[in-house]
C-alpha positions as protocol buffer text, in pm:
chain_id: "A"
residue {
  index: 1
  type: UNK
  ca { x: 0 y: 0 z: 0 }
}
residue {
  index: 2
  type: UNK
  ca { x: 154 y: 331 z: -58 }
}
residue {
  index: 3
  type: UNK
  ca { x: 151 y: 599 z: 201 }
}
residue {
  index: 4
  type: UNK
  ca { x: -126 y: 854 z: 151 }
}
residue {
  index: 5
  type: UNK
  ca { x: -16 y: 1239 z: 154 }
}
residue {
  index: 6
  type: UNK
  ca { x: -292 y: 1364 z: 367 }
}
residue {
  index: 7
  type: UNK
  ca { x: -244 y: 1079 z: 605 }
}
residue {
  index: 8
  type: UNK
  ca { x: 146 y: 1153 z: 638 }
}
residue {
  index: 9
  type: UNK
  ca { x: 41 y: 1470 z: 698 }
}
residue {
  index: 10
  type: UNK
  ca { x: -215 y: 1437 z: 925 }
}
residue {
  index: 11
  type: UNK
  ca { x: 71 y: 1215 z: 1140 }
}
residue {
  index: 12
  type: UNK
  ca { x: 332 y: 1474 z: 1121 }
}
residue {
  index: 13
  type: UNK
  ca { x: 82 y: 1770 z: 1224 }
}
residue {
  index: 14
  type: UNK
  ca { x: -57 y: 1555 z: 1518 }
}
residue {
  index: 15
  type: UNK
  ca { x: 360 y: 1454 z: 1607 }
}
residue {
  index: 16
  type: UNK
  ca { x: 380 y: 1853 z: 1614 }
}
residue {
  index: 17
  type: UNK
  ca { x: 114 y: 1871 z: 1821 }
}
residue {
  index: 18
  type: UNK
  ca { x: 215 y: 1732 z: 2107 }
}
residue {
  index: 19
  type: UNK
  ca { x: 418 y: 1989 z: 2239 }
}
residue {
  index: 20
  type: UNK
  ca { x: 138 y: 2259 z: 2172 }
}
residue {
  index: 21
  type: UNK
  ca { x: 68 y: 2459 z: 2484 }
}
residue {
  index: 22
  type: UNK
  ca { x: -292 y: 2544 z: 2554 }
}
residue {
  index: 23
  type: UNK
  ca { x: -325 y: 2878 z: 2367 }
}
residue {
  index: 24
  type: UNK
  ca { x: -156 y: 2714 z: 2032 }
}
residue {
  index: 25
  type: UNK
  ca { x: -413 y: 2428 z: 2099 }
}
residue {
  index: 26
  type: UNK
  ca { x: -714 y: 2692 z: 2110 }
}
residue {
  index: 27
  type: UNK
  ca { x: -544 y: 2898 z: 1777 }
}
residue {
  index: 28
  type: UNK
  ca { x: -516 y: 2546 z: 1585 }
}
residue {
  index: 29
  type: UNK
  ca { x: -790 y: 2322 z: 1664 }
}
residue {
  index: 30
  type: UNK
  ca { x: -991 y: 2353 z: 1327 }
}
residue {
  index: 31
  type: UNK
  ca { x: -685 y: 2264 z: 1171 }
}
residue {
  index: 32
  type: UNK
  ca { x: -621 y: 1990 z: 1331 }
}
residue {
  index: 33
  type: UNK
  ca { x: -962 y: 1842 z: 1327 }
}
residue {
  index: 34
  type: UNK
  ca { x: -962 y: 1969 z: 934 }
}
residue {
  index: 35
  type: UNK
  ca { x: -626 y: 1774 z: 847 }
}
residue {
  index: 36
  type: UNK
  ca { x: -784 y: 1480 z: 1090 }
}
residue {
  index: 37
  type: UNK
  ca { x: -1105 y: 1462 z: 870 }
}
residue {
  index: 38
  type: UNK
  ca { x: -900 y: 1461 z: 550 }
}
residue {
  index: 39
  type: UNK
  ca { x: -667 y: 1186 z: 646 }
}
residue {
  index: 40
  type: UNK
  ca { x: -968 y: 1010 z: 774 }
}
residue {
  index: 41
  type: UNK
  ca { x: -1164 y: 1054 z: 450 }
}
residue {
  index: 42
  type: UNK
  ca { x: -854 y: 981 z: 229 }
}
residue {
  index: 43
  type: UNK
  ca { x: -854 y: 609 z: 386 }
}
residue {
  index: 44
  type: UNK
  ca { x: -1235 y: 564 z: 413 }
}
residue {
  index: 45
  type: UNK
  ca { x: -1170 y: 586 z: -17 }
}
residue {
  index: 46
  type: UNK
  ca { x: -905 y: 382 z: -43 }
}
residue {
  index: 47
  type: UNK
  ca { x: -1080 y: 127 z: 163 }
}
residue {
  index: 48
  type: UNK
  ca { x: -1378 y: 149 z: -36 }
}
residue {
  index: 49
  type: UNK
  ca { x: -1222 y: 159 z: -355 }
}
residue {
  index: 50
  type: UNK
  ca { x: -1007 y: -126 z: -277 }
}
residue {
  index: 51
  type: UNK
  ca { x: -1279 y: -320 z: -150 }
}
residue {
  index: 52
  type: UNK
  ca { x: -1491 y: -292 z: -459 }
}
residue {
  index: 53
  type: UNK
  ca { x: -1199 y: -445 z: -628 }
}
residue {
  index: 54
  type: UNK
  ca { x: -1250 y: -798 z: -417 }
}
residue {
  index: 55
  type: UNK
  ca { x: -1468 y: -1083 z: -623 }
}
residue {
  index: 56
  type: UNK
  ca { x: -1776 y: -1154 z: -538 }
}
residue {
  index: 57
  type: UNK
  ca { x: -1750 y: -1450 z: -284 }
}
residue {
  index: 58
  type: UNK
  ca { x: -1554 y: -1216 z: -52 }
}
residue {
  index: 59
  type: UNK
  ca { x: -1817 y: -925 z: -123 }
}
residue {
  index: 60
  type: UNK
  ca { x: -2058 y: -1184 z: 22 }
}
residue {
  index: 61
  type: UNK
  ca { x: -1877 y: -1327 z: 299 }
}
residue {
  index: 62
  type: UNK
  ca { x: -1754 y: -981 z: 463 }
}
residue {
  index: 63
  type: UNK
  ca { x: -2118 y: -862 z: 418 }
}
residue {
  index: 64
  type: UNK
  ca { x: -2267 y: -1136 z: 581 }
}
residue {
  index: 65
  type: UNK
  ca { x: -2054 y: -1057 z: 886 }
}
residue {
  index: 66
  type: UNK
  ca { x: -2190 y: -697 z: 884 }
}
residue {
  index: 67
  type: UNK
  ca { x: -1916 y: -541 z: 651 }
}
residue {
  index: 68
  type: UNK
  ca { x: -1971 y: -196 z: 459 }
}
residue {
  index: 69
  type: UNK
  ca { x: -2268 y: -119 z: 249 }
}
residue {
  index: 70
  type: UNK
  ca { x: -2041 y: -97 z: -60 }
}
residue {
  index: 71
  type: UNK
  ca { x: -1980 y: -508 z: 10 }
}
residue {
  index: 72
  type: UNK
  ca { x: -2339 y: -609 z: 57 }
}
residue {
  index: 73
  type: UNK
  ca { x: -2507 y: -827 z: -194 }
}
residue {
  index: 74
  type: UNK
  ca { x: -2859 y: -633 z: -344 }
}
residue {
  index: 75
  type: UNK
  ca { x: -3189 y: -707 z: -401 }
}
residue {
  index: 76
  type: UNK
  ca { x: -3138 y: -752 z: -751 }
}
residue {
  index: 77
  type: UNK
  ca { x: -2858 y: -979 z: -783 }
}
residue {
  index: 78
  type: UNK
  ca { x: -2908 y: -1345 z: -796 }
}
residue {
  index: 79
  type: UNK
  ca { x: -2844 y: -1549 z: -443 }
}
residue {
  index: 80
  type: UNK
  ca { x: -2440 y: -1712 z: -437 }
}
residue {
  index: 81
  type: UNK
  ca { x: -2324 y: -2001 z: -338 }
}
residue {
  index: 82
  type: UNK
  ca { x: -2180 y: -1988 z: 41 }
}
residue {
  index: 83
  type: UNK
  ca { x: -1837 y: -1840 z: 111 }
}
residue {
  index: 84
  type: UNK
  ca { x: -1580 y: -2153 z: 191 }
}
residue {
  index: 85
  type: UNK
  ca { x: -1413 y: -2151 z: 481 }
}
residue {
  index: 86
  type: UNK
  ca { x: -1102 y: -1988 z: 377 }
}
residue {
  index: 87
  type: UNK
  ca { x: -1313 y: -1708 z: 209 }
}
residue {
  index: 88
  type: UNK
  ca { x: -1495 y: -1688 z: 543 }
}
residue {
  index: 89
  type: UNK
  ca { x: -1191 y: -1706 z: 764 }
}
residue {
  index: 90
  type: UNK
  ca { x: -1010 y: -1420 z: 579 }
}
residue {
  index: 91
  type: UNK
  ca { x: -1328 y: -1186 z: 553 }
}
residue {
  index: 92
  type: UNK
  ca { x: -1354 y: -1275 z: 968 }
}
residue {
  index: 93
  type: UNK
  ca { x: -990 y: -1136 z: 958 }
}
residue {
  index: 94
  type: UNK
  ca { x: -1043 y: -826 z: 757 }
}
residue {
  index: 95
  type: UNK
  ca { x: -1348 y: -741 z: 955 }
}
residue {
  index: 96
  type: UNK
  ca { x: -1153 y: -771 z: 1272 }
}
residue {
  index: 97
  type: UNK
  ca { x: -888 y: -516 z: 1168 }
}
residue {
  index: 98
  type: UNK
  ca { x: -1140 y: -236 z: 1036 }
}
residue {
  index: 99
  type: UNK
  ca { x: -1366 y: -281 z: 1367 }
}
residue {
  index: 100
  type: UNK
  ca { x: -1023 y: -213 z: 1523 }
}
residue {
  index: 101
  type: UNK
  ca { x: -918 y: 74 z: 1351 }
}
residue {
  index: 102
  type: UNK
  ca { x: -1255 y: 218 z: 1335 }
}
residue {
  index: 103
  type: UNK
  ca { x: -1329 y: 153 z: 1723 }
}
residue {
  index: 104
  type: UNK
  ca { x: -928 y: 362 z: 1717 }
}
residue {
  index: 105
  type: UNK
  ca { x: -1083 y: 638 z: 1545 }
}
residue {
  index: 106
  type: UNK
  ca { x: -1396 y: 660 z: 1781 }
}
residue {
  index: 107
  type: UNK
  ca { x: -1191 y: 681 z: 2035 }
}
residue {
  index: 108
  type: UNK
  ca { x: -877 y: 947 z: 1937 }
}
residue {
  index: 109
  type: UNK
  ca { x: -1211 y: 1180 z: 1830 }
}
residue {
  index: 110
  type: UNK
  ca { x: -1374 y: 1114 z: 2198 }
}
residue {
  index: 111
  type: UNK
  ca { x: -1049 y: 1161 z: 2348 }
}
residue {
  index: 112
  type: UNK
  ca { x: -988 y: 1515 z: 2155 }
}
residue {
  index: 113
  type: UNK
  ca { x: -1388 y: 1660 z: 2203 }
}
residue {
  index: 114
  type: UNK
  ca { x: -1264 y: 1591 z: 2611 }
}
residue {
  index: 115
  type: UNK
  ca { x: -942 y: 1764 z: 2560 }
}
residue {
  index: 116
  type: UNK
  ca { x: -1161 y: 2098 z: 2397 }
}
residue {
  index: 117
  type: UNK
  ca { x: -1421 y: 2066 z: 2668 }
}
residue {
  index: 118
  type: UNK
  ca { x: -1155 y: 2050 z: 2985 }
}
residue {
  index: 119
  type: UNK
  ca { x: -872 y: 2235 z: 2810 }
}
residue {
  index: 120
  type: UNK
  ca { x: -635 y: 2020 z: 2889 }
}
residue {
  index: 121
  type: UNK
  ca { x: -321 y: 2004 z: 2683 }
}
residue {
  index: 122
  type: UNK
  ca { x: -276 y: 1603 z: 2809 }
}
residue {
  index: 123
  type: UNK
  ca { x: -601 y: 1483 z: 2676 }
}
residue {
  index: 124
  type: UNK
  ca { x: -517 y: 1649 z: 2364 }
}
residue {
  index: 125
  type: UNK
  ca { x: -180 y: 1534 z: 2324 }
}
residue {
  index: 126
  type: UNK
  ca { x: -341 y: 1156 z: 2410 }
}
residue {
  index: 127
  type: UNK
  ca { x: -590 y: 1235 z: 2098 }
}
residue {
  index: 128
  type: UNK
  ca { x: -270 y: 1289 z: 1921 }
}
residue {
  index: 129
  type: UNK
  ca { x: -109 y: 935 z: 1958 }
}
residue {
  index: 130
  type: UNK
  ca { x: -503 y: 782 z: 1942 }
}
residue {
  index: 131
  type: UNK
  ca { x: -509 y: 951 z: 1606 }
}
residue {
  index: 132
  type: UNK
  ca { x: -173 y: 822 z: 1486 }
}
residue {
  index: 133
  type: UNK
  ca { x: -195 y: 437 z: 1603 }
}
residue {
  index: 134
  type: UNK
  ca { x: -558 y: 477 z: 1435 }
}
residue {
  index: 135
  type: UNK
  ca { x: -487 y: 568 z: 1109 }
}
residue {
  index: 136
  type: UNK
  ca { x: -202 y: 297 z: 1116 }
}
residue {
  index: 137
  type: UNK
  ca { x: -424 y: 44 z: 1239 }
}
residue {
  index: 138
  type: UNK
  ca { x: -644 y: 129 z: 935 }
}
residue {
  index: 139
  type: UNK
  ca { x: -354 y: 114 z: 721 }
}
residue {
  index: 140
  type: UNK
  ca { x: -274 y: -231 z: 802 }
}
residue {
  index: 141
  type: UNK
  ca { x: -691 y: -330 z: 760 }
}
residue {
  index: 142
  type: UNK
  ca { x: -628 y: -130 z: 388 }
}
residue {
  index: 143
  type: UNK
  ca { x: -302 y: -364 z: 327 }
}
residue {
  index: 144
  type: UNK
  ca { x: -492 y: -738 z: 467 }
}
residue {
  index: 145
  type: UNK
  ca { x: -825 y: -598 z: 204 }
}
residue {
  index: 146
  type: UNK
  ca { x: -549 y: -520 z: -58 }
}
residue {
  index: 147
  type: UNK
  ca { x: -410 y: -883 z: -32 }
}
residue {
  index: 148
  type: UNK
  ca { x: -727 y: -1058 z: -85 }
}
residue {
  index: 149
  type: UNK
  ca { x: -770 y: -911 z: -432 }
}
């Protein structure tokens, strides 16, 4: 997978970040949040683009364990055949990673509406390392979906 701009971006800002004091925190937050959204964005289309690229048994599979809406079968299209096992076992393992990086990104977002509510350089410097190990958890869920094409 190559590296996405606004994601290495997004990681350097937030790297800067964590030194802020409270007044630079108050002067930059939109443009934190703003690079934030765009990294966030940037990998929500490469995920979906590379997930449209997957055949149709895995399509199936990682929709029938409650995968994105671009993955699910429609009313139109004809019933398949079950997913085998190993179809099965890697959608299970795909899942897994972007419940994990998504469940990250909940998380560094929680963690930085706290830090603007209290004020409180810490919690914002926290929502800076959330951010980070989220966006490279759903780095690594991008790589294991670009493997099974």
């Amino acid at each position: 997978m190559n590296k996405l701009p606004e994601v290495e971006q997004a990681k350097m800002l937030m790297t800067e970040a964590m030194v802020w004091s409270v007044m630079k925190w108050l002067r930059e937050k939109k443009t934190v949040r703003k690079t934030a959204d765009q990294a966030d964005a940037a990998l929500d289309q490469l995920d979906e683009k590379t997930k449209a690229r997957w055949n149709d048994a895995l399509k199936s599979a990682y929709a029938s364990l409650g995968g994105s809406p671009s993955a699910k079968r429609t009313a139109t299209q004809p019933q398949k055949q079950p997913a085998s096992s190993e179809v099965l076992a890697l959608a299970k393992k795909i899942k897994h990673a972007d419940d994990e990086a998504y469940r990250a990104r909940v998380d560094a977002e929680k963690t930085f509406d706290d830090a603007e509510k209290q004020l409180s350089t810490s919690l914002a410097r926290e929502g800076c390392r959330k951010a980070i190990h989220g966006w490279e958890l759903h780095e690594k869920a991008i790589a294991l979906a670009e493997s099974a094409v």
